[in-house]
C-alpha positions in Angstrom: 53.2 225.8 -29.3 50.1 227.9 -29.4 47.0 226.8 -31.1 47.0 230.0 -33.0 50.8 229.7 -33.6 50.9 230.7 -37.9 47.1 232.0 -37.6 47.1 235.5 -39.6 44.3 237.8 -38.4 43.7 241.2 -40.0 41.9 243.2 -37.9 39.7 246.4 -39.5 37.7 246.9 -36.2 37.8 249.8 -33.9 36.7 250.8 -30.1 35.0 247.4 -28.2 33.8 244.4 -29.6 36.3 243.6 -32.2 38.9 245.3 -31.2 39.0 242.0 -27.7 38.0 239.6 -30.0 41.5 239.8 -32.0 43.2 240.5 -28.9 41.7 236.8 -27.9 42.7 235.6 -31.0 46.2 237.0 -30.5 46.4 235.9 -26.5 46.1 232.0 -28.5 48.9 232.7 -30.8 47.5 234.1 -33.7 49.3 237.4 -35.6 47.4 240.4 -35.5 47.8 243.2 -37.6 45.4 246.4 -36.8 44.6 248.0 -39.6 44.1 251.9 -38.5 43.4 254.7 -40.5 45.6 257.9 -40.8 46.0 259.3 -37.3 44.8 256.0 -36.0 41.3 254.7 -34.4 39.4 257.0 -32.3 40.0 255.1 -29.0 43.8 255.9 -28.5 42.2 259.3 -27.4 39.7 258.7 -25.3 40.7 259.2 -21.5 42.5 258.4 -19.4 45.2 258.3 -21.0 48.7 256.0 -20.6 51.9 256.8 -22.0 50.1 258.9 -24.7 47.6 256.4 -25.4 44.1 255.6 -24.3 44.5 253.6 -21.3 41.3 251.5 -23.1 43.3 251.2 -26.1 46.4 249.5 -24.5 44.5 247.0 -22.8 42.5 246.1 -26.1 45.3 245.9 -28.6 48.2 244.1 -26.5 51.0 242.2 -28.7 49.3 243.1 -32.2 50.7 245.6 -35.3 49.5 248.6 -36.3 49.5 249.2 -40.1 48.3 252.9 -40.9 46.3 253.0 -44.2 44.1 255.4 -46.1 41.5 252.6 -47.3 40.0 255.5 -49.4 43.2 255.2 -51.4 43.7 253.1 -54.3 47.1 252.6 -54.1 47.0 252.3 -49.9 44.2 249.5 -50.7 46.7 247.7 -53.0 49.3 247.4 -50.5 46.7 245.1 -49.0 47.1 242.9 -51.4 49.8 240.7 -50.3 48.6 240.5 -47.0 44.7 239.1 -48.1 46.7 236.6 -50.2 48.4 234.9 -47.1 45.4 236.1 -44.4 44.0 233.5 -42.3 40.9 235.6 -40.9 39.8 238.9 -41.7 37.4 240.9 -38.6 36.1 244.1 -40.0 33.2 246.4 -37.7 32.1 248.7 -40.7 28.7 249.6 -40.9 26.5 247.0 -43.7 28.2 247.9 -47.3 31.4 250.0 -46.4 34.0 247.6 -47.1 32.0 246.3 -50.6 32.0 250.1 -51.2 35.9 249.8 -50.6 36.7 247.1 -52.7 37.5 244.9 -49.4 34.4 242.9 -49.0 33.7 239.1 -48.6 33.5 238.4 -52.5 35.7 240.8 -53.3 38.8 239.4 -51.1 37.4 235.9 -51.8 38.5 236.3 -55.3 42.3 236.9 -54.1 41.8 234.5 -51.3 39.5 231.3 -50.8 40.5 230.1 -47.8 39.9 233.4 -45.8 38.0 233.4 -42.6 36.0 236.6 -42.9 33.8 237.7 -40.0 31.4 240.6 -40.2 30.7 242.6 -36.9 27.7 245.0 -36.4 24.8 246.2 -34.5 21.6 244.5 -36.2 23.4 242.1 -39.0 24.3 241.9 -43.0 20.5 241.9 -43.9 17.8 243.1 -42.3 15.2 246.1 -42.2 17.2 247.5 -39.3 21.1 246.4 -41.2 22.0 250.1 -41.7 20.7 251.5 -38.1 23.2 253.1 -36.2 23.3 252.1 -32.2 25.1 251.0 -29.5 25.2 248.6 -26.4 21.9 250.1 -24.5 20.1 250.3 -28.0 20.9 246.4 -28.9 19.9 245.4 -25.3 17.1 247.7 -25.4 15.4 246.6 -28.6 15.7 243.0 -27.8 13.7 243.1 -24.8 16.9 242.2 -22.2 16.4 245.6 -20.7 13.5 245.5 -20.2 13.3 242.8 -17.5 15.5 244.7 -15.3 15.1 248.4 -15.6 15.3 249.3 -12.5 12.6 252.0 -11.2 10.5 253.8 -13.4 11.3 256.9 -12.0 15.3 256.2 -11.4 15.9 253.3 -13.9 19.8 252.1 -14.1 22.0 252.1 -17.0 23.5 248.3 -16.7 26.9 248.1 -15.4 28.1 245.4 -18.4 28.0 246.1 -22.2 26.5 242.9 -22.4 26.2 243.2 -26.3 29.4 244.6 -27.1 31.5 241.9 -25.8 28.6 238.6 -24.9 26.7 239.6 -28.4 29.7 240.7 -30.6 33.5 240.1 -29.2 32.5 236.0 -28.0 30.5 235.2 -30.9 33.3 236.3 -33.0 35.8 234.7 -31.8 33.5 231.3 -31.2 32.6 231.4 -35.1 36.0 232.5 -36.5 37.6 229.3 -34.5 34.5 227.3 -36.3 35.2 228.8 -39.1 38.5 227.8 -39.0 37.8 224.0 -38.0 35.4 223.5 -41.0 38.0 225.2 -43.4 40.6 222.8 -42.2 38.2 219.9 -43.6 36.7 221.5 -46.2 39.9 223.6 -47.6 37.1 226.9 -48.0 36.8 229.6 -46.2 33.6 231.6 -45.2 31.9 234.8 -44.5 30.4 234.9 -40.6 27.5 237.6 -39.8 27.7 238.5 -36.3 25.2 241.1 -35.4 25.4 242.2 -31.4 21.2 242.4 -31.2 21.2 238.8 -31.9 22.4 237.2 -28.9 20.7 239.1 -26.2 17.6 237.2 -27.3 20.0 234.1 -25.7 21.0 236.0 -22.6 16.9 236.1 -22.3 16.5 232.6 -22.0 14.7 232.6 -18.9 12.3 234.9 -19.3 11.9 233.5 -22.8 11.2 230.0 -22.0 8.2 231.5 -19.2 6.8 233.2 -22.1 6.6 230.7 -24.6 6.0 228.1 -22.1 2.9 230.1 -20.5 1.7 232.8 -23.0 2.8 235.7 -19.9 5.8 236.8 -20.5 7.6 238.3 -17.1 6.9 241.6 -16.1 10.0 244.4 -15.3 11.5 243.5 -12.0 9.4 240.6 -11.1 11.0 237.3 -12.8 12.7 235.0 -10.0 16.6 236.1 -11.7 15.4 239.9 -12.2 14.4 240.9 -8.5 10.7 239.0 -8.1 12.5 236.5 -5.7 13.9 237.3 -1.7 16.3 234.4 -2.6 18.0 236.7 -5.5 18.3 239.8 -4.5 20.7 242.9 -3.7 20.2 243.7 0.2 21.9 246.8 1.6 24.2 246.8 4.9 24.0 250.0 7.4 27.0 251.3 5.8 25.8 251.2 2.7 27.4 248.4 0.8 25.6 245.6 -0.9 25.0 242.5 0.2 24.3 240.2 -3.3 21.6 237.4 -2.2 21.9 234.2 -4.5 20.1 231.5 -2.5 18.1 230.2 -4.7 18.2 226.0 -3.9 15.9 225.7 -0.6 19.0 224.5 1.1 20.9 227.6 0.7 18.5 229.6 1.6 17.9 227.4 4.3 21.2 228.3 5.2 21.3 231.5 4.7 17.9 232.4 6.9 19.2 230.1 9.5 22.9 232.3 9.4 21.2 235.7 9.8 18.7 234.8 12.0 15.7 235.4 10.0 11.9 235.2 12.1 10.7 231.5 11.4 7.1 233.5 9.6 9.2 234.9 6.6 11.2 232.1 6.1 8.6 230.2 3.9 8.9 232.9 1.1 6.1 231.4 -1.1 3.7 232.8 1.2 4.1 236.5 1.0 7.2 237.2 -0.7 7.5 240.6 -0.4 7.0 240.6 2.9 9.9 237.8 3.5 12.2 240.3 1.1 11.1 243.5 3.2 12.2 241.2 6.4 15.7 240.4 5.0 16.2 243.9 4.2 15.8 244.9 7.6 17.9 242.0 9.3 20.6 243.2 6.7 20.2 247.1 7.2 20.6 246.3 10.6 24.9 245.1 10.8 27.9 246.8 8.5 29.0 244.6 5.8 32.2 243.5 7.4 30.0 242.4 10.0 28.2 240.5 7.5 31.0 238.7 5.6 32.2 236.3 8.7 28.8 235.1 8.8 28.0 234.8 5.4 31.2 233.1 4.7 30.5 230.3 7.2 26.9 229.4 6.2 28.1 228.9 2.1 25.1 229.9 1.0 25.6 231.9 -2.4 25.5 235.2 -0.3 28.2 237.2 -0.6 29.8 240.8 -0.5 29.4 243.4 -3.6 32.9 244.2 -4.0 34.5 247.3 -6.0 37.2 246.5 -9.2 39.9 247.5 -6.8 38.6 245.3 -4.1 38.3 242.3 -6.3 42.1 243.0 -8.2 43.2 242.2 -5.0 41.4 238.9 -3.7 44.0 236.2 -3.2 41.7 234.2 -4.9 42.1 236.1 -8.7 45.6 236.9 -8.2 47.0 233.3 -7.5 44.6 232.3 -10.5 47.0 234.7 -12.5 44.6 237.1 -13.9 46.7 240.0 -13.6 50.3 238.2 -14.6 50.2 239.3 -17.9 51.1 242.9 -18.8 51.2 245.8 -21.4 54.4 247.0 -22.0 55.1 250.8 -22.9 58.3 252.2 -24.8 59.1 253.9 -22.0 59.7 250.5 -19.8 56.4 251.5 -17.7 54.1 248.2 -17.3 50.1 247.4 -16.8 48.1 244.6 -15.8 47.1 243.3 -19.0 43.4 243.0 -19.4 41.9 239.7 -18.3 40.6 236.9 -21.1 39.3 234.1 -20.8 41.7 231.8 -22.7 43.2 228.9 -21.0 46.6 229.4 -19.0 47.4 226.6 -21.8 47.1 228.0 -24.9 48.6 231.3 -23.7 52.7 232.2 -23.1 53.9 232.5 -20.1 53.0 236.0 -18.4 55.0 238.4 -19.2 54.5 242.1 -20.5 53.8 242.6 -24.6 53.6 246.2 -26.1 50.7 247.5 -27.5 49.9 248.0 -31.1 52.1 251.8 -31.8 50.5 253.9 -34.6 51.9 253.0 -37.8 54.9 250.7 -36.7 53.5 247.6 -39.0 54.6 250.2 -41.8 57.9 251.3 -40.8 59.0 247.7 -40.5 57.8 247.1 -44.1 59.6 249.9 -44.9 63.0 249.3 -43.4 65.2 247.8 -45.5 66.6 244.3 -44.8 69.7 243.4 -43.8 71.8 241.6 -46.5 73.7 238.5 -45.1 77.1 238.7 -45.4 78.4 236.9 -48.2 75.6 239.2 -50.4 77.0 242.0 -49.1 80.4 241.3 -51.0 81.0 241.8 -54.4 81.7 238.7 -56.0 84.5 238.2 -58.1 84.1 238.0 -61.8 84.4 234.4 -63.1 84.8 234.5 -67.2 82.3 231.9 -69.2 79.9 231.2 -66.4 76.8 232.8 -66.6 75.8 233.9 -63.0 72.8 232.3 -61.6 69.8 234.4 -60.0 70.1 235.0 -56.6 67.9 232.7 -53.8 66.0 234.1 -51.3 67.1 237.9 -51.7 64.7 240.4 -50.5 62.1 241.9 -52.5 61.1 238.4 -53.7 
């Protein structure tokens, strides 16, 4: 049995950071239905596209249900009903106000429900001067000072490979809160309303640079903390063929190790000295061999230097496949299969791999609609019996 196994989740969120925190929450057991508006979320557009869908969007919303509502509709709104009264946790990704302005918010589904989990996801929080701002990953790490440590050049600065507030500032903390949530409801018998603003947490993902600040009065400069390129011993080192070699030596011993493996002059490899210089000279001994030259050596010495791989590369290293990252798949309706996206719950609180369809537009609503089957003896008539009163039927649908 999961840990999630009876868990209702009803999920209002669209695109990223929601959207992998329910499909977390489902990956542990928990039932997920998607609430999408009339022609469904945005992302089942966006290319590529898979079997119709956004590839994005299969990945994101394996093994939940998709109930297609107009939440601008009275009636469509009270068709929720039924479903706040028996919901375990309730994600929503609306901008501050829209789902009070809906009828749907915390107090308002309190009222139907007390023991509902209800977790708020946006950009800067429930309150605050910047609540209603609009923005996205690069504006949340840009305003919090994360983005700032690593720019990259002034005159060719890099847009950062990770949305690092989507997903570390808004998809984990949702998920970490909601399963707190959870824990203190199961003691307390209350639920609660959880404010999870994406800006909040890239303050955490700081830390360094924030403890030097505090710590000296001087907070780091772009580029030149020891973790943001200011150290030889951390640092991205080109090959001749133009791959990457990623330098993590920081303990002495590894790098040690690592000067020792490539053969570094003896001057630079007392990088306190001049450490530019001893950075310039790595770069050079680096620059100088192809990175498949490099990997033998680097491998042997263990020293936290290794080889930049590509996604494709790194889907096939032994190493992630026998781990079983890709095991799990997205099933289509056609019979076609994907790799299932990667999460990072246990092997043990997950199924066994196997493939799980993605939410289908509207299919939570023709289930509801169907009508059930009648069991047999219901389905024939029953024989008039004279002065006994007939007794109400148990467990009949509709009920």
């Amino acid at each position: 049995m999961q840990p999630l196994n009876g868990v209702l989740v009803l999920d209002f969120t669209t695109l990223l950071p929601g959207p992998l925190a329910t499909l977390m929450l489902a990956e542990a057991g928990a039932e997920v239905i998607k609430i999408e508006r009339p022609g469904g979320e945005d992302l089942r557009a966006y290319e590529p596209l898979w079997d119709g869908e956004g590839a994005a969007f299969v990945l994101l919303n394996r093994g939940k249900t998709s109930l297609v509502l107009d939440l601008k509709s009275k009636a469509d709104r009270a068709r929720l009903i039924p479903l706040l009264k028996r919901a375990d946790v309730l994600v929503e990704q609306f901008r501050p106000g829209v789902m009070k302005r809906l009828g749907l918010g915390y107090a308002d589904v309190r009222k139907i429900n007390k023991r509902v989990v209800y977790c708020s996801i946006s950009g800067y929080g429930q309150r605050g001067p910047r609540a209603g701002e609009a923005g996205h990953d690069i504006n949340y790490i840009g305003g919090t000072g994360l983005l700032a440590l690593a720019p990259g050049p002034a005159d060719r600065p890099v847009v950062p490979p990770m949305l690092a507030a989507d997903i570390a500032g808004g998809t984990m903390p949702a998920v970490m809160n909601i399963l707190l949530g959870l824990r203190q409801r199961d003691t307390s018998g209350k639920g609660c309303h959880i404010d999870i603003a994406m800006a909040d947490a890239m303050f955490t993902f700081a830390w360094h640079a924030y403890a030097a600040g505090l710590a000296t009065g001087r907070f780091p400069p772009a580029s030149k903390a020891r973790l943001t390129g200011g150290s030889p011993r951390y640092q991205l080192y080109p090959t001749r063929d133009g791959k990457l070699v990623a330098c993590g030596a920081l303990e002495e011993k590894f790098w040690r190790a690592f000067t020792a493996a490539i053969r570094l002059p003896p001057e630079f490899t007392d990088d306190a000295r001049d450490p530019q210089a001893a950075r310039d000279a790595v770069a050079a001994v680096i620059a100088a061999k192809t990175a498949e030259q490099w990997r033998p050596v680097l491998a042997a010495a263990d020293c936290c230097v290794t080889i930049v791989a590509t996604l494709e590369e790194a889907m096939r290293d032994p190493h992630f496949i026998e781990r079983g990252l890709f095991a799990h798949k997205v099933a289509a309706t056609s019979g076609a299969t994907l790799p299932a996206l990667p999460v990072p719950i246990d092997v043990a609180f997950r199924t066994r791999p196997k493939a799980k369809p993605t939410a289908m537009l509207g299919a939570g609503n023709k289930a509801a609609k169907a009508p059930r089957r009648a069991s047999a003896a219901a389905a024939k008539p029953k024989a008039r019996r004279p002065r006994v009163k007939p007794r109400a039927a148990k467990g009949r649908s509709g009920r």
